[in-house]
N, C-alpha and C positions, 0 to 999 in steps of 0.2 A: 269663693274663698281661696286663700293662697295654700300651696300645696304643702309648704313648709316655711317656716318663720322659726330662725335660731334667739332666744334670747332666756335672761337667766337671772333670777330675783334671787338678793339672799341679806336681804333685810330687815332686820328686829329691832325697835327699838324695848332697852333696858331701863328702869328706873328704880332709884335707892329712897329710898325715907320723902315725908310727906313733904321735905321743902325744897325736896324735888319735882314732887308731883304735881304740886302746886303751880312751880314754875314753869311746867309742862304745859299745864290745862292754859295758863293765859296765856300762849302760843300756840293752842290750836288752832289754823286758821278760821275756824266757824266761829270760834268766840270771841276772834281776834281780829281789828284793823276793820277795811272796808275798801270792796275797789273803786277806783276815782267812777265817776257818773259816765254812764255809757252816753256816748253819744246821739243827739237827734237825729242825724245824717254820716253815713260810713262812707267815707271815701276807699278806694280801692287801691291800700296800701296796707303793708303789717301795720303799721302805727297809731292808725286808724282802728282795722277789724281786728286787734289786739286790745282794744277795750272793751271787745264785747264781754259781758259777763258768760265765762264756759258753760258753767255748771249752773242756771240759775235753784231758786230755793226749791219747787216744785218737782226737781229732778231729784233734788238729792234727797226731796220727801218720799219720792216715789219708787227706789230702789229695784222693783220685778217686771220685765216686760216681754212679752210675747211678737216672736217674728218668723216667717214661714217661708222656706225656698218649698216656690211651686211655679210652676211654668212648663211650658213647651219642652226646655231640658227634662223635666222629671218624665215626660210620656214613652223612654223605653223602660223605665224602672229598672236602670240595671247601670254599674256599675256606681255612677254618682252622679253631681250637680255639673262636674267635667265630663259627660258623655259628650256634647258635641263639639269640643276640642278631638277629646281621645278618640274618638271614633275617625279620625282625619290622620291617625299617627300607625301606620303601619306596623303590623303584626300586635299591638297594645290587644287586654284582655275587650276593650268595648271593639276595638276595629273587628278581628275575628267573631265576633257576638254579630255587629251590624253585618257582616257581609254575610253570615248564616241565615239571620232574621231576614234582612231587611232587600241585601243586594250592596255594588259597589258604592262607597260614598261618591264615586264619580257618577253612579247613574243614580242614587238613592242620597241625594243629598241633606244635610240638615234641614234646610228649609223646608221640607217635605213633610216634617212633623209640625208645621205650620200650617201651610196649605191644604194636608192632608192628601196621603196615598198610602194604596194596595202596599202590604207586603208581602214577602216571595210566597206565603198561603193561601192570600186571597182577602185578607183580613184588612181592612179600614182602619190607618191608624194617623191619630192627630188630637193633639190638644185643642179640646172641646168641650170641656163640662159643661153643662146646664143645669139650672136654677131649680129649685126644688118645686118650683111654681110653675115650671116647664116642665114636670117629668122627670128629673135629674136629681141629681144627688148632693148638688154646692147649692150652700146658705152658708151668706156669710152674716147672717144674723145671730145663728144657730152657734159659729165659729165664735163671734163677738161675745157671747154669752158664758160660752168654754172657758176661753181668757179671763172673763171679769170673775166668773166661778173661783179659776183658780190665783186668786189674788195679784192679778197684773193690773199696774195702772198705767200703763203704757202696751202698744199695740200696733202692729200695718204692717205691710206687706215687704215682701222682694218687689221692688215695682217695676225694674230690670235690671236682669243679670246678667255675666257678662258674654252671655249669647248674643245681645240685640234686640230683644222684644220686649218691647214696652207693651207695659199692660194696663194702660188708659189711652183715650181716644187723644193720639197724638197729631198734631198738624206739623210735625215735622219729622216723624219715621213713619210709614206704610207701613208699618213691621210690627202693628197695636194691636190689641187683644178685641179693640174693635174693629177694625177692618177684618182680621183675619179672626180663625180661628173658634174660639167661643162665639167672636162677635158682641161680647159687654165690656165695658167700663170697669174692669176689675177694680183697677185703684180708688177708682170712686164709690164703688159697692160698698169697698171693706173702709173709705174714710166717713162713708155715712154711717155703718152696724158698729165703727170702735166708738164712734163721737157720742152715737145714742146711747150707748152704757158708760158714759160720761169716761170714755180714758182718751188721754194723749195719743194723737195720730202720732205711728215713728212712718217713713218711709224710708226705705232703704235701698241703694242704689251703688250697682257694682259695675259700671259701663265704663269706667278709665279703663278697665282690661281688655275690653272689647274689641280695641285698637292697636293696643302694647303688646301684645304676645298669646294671646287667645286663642285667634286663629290663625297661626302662623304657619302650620300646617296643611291650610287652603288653598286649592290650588284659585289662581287671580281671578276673578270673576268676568262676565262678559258684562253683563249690564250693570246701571251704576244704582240702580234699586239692593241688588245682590251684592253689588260689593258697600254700598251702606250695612249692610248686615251683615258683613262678615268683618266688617273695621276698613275694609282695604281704599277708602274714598280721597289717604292724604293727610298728612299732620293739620294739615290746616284747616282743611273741612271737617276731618274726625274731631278735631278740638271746640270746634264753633257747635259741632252737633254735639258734642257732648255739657257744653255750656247750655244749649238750647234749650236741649231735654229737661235739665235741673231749674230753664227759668218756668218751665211748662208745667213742673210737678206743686214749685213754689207757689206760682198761680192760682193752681188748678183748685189744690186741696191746701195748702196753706200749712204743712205740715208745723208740727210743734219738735219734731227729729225729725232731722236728716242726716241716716246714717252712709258712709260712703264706706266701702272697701279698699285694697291696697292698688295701687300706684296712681296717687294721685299725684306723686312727686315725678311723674312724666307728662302731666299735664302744664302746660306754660304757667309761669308765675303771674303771668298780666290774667291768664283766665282764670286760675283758681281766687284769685283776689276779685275780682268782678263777680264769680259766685258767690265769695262771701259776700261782701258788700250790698249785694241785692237780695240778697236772702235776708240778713238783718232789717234792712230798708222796710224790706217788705212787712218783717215783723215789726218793725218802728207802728208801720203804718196800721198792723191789724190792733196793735196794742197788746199784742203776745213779745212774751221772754220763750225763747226757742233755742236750740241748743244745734249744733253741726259740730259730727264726732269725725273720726280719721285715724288709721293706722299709720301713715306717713304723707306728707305734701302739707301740713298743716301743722298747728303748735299749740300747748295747753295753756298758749296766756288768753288765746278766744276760741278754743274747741277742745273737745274732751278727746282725751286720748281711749281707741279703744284695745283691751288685749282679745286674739282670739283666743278661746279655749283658754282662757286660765285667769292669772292675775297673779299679783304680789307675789313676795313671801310673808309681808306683813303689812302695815299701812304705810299708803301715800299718797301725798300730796303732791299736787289736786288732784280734785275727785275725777277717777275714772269709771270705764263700765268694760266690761266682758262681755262679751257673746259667745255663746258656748249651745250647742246642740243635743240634744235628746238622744243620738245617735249618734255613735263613734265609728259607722262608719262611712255615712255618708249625709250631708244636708238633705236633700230631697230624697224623696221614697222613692226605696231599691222593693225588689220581689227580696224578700228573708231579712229585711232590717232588722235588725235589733237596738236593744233599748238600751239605757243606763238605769241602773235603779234608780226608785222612788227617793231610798234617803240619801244616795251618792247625791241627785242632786238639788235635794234641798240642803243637807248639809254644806253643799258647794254654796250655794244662795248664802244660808246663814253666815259663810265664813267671809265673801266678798264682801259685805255688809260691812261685817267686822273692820273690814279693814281700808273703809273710805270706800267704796264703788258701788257699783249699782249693776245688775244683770239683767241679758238680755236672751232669753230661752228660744232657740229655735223648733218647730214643729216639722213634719214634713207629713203633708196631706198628699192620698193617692188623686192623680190625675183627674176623676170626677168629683174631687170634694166632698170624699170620706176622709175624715181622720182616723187613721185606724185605733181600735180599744186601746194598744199597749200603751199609746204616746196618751192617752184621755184621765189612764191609771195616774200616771207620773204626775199628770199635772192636777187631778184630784189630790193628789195625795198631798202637792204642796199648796192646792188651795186649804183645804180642813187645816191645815196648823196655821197657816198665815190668819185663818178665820177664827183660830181660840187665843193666838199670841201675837197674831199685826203688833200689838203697842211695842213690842221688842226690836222690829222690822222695820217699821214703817215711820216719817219721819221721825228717825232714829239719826245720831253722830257716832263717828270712832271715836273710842276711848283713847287712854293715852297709852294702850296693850290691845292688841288684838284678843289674844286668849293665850292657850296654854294646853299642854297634853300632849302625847304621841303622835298623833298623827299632822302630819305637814302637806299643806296645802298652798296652792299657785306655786311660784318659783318663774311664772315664765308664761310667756302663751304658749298653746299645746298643751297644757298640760291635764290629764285625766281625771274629771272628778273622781271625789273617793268618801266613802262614807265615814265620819267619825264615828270615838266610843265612847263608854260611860266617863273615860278619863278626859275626854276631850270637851273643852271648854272655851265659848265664844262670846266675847263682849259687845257691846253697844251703849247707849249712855242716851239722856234725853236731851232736847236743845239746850236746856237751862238747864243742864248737867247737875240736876237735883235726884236723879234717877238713875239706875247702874241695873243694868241689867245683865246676867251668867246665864248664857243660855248651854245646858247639859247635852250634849249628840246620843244620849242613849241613857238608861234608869241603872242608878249606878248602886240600888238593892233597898229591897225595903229596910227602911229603919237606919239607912246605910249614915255615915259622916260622910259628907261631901267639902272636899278642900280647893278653896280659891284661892292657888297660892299668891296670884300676885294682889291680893287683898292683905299680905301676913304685916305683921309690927315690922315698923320701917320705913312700910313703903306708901300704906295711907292710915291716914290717923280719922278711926271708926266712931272717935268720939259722940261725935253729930248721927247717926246711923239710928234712924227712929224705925223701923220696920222693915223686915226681910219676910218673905211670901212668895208662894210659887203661884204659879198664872196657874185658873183653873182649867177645869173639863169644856167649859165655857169660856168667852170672851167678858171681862169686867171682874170674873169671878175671880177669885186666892183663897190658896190655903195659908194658915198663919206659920211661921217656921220658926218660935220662938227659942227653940234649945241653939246656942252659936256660940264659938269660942273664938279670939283674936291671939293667934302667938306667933312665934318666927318663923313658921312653917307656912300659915295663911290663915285663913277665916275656914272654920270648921263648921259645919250647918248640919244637924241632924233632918235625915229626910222621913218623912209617915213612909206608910205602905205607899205602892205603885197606887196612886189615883186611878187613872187611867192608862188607855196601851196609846203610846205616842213615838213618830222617830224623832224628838226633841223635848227637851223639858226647860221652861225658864222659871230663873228665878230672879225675885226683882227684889232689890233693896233702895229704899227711899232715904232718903236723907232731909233734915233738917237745915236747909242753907245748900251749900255746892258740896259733890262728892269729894269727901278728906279733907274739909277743912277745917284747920287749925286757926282759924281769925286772920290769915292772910287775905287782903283784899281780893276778894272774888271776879272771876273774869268778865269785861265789859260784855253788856248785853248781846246777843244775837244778831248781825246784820238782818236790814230790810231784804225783804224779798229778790230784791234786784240785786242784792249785793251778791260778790263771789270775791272766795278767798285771791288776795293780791298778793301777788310775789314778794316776800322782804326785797330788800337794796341787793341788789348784785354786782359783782364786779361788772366790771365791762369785759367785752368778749376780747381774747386772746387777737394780737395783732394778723391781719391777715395781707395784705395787698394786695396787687396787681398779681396776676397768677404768671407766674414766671416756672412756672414747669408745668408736666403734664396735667396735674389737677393743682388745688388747695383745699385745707382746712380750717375751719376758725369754729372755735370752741366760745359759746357764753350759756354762762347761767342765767337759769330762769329763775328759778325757785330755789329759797333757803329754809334750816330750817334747824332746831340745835343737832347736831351731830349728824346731820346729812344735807343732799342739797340734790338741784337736778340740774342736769344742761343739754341744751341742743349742740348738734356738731354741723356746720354746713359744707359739702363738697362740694365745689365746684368746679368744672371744667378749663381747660387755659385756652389755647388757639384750637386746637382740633378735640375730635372726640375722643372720649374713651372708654373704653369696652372691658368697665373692673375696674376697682381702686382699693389701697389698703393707708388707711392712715394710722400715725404712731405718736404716741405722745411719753412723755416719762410725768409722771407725780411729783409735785416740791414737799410734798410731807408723806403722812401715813393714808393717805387718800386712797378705796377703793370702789369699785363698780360693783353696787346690789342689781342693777336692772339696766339693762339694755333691749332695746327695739330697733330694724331695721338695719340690725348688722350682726357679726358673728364677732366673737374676740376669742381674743388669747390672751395672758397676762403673763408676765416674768420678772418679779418680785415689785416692784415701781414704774415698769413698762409696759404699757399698755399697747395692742396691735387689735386695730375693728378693719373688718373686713365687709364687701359688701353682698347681699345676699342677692338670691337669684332675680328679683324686678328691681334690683334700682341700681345695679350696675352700669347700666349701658348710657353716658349725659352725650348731647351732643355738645358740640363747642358753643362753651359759655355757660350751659345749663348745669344747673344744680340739682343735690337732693339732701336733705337729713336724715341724721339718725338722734337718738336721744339715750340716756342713760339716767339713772340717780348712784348716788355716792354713799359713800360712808364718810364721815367725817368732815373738816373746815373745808367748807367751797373752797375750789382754785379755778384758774382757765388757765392751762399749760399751752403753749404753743405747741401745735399740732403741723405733723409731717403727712403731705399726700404723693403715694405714690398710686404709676398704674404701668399695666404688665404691658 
């Protein structure tokens, strides 16, 4: 995971009277349009692997998915998933740790928690778990069950981090969980225990860093086994193994995700296109719709954007996912982890939901394949609600509002789950948007009036509204909610006593025809399976040429949409390299920036200044990288200024 990522959501959409909301709903993209037919064969080109369908239907049915940093990194249990970086950086809290513990990194090197060896007590140490069928303590049957318990329909591993160790029997790194170490087929363990409780393999894969700046701190190695593991083998070699490895995983286990980490936008443009294209292929060929997500190097017209640690401030298009951890303060198990609460993060779940995405929960298992109780609570706690209120969750769409209430969540990646309250209120809607669901963060009193403001006169017209019911103690069960009032304030619901103790309460109102309609033609059916939301008509992107100074920029939209839009921005290099870039653009109207990734800004009332963050600074001559944003207001592409220091 990157150590830090600037970026900053601040997007709501508003809406007045029901011939607004009307107009709204037939512009969702789920109800709306259909993308052209993905192709039989993906050539390895954007123009091509930008047909793929991003987000097929099954993903976006599928909303909760479980993933676990566990490896070799996690066997000093101490500081984080960056120990064997830090441990390489002079006087850092892990170097003074290892050289207490362990001895100097130059005579006790990383690799060593592979191989295994003595440390300065005498103690035997190496990532090694065995099978619970050997004595041990790791079942990943046992793991798979965990998961499905707690309402995930998605699932799999860290398969390599950006250490170097691959954890299935690789024929192209020494440096596998079979050869070394444990000596099993981890990735294959855990894709046969997720498949048998019938959920979506994800594998996730963070090795572009492995090369770019990870271990840069290492001094060069001697042999060329050791420096394959430490990155140092060569752009060229490092990039064909890291092609490798991703055709070896696609092969292997056939993933249905493949999740990748950040700098992918240092990997060659000709390789990252050749992994798409074969991956798709491959899925052409198995007869799976498959999804490949990406924090940067890659784009939302054929892969899902991911945020870490957060998401929105409200809804957007298209569908993305978060990944976000159990643990704030580190992915893999430290000795004194702590948790996040149970309803921090299920109410995080409910709200990313709300607002178009889908989540992806990371675990962190000690070293022998214990999970420990704290992380087993957490995700009990969000399996039991997903098992009495799934229909709220589960393929479920964004409305045309997210919710409402005090409390404000995403704005950004990084950003801290947080538990909502009894005021706090989260929408969802069914595919055939005949169904509205308010789901409550907390019991807002027996007997209480519960106000859905943006239900009030105006904004949707209740006329059609045959039945309002809270989900029971049970799944299929309701209670009936018939006392409700409609005025300019919102939909007023009197609630009974507390049913039951919950950290979420929904309440579902059904409708007679589509939610708020007033006899306005109702929105066109659902896309097929295969369909994903299609970009509206975009401008064409902002002129760019021949790079006649130290870098360039060129700004196009991708996505439109009424009152917002999004666009990528591409940097590229001119004759040499360079090391930092700041690009500048001014606005032709009231246009501003809700969300940004993969750079930092500044704004000065219509002028716009992004700046680049700590891995994608450095292009060599010619090389490129993006960043991405969404707007407020009528799409533009202003012509953009690149400078570099």
């Amino acid at each position: 995971m990157p150590s830090t990522v600037a970026s900053a959501f601040r997007r709501r959409t508003a809406l007045a009277g029901s011939a607004l909301l009307i107009g709204a709903l037939l512009t969702i993209p789920s109800l709306t349009g259909s993308a052209s037919a993905a192709p039989t064969t993906y050539q390895p080109t954007w123009a091509s692997v930008d047909q793929h369908p991003a987000a097929p239907e099954w993903f976006q049915d599928a909303k909760f998915g479980i993933y676990f940093h566990w490896g070799a990194f996690a066997t000093p249990a101490y500081g984080s998933e960056w120990y064997p970086r830090n441990m390489y950086i002079s006087g850092s809290n892990e170097n003074n740790r290892h050289k207490s513990v362990y001895g100097d990194p130059s005579t006790w090197p990383y690799n060593n928690f592979i191989d295994g060896a003595r440390d300065k007590s005498g103690n035997w140490v190496q990532f090694a778990p065995k099978l619970k069928s050997a004595g041990g303590n790791f079942d990943p049957n046992e793991w798979a069950q965990l998961f499905v318990d707690s309402g995930a329909k998605f699932a799999g591993p860290v398969a390599e981090h950006h250490d170097g160790f691959s954890m299935w029997n690789s024929s192209v790194n020494e440096w596998n969980s079979a050869a070394k170490g444990p000596k099993l087929d981890l990735l294959q363990l855990f894709a046969d225990a997720v498949r048998a409780k019938n959920m979506k393999l994800l594998v996730s894969m963070h090795h572009a860093y492995n090369f770019t700046g990870y271990y840069d701190h290492v001094p060069t190695q001697s042999s060329n086994s050791l420096k394959k593991l430490y990155g140092q083998l060569g752009t060229t070699a490092e990039e064909q193994l890291w092609y490798d490895k991703l055709k070896e995983v696609v092969d292997k286990v056939q993933p249905d995700i493949i999740w990748q980490d950040f700098n992918l936008s240092r990997i060659s443009e000709s390789k990252r296109l050749n992994f798409l294209s074969y991956y798709y292929n491959q899925a052409n060929s198995w007869g799976k719709e498959v999804v490949a997500t990406y924090k940067d190097g890659f784009n939302n017209k054929g892969e899902v954007y991911d945020f870490e640690r957060g998401g929105p401030a409200g809804i957007q298009y298209p569908y993305w996912l978060t990944d976000d951890a159990i643990s704030a303060s580190s992915w893999s198990y430290t000795n004194g982890i702590g948790y996040y609460s149970s309803p921090a993060m299920l109410h995080s779940l409910i709200d990313r939901v709300s607002k178009n995405g889908n989540m992806l929960l990371n675990i962190s298992p000690m070293i022998d394949g214990t999970i420990p109780q704290g992380q087993k609570d957490v995700l009990n706690a969000i399996g039991t609600y997903l098992k009495r209120n799934g229909e709220s969750i589960y393929s479920t769409r964004a409305w045309t509002t997210y919710g409402e209430g005090p409390t404000k969540m995403g704005g950004g990646s990084f950003t801290t789950p947080r538990a909502g309250t009894a005021q706090d209120i989260r929408y969802t809607r069914s595919k055939d948007n005949t169904v509205l669901y308010a789901t409550v963060l907390g019991w807002p009193g027996n007997g209480a009036s519960l106000n859905l403001a943006s239900l009030a006169n105006g904004k949707v017209n209740l006329t059609n509204l045959s039945r309002v019911e809270m989900i029971g103690n049970t799944a299929g069960s309701y209670i009936n909610l018939p006392t409700r009032n409609q005025d300019g304030s919102g939909l007023h619901i009197t609630l009974p006593n507390q049913p039951y103790s919950a950290l979420a309460y929904v309440v579902k109102l059904t409708f007679n025809g589509q939610i708020g309609s007033t006899g306005t033609p109702s929105p066109s059916a659902t896309p097929s399976p295969s369909a994903s939301p299609s970009p509206s008509a975009s401008p064409s992107p902002s002129p760019s040429g021949p790079v006649t100074g130290a870098c360039s920029a060129t700004v196009e939209t991708v996505n439109s949409w009424p009152g917002g839009f999004q666009s990528n921005v591409t940097v590229r290099a001119g004759s040499s390299a360079v090391n930092g870039w700041t690009v500048k653009w001014t606005w032709p109207g009231d246009q501003t920036i809700s969300s940004l990734w993969n750079g930092t800004q500044t704004v000065s009332g219509s002028s716009v200044t992004v700046r680049n963050v700590d891995y994608n600074g450095s292009l060599a001559a010619g090389g490129s990288t993006t960043f991405g944003f969404t707007g407020n207001g009528t799409a533009a592409t202003p012509t953009a200024t690149c400078t570099s220091p």
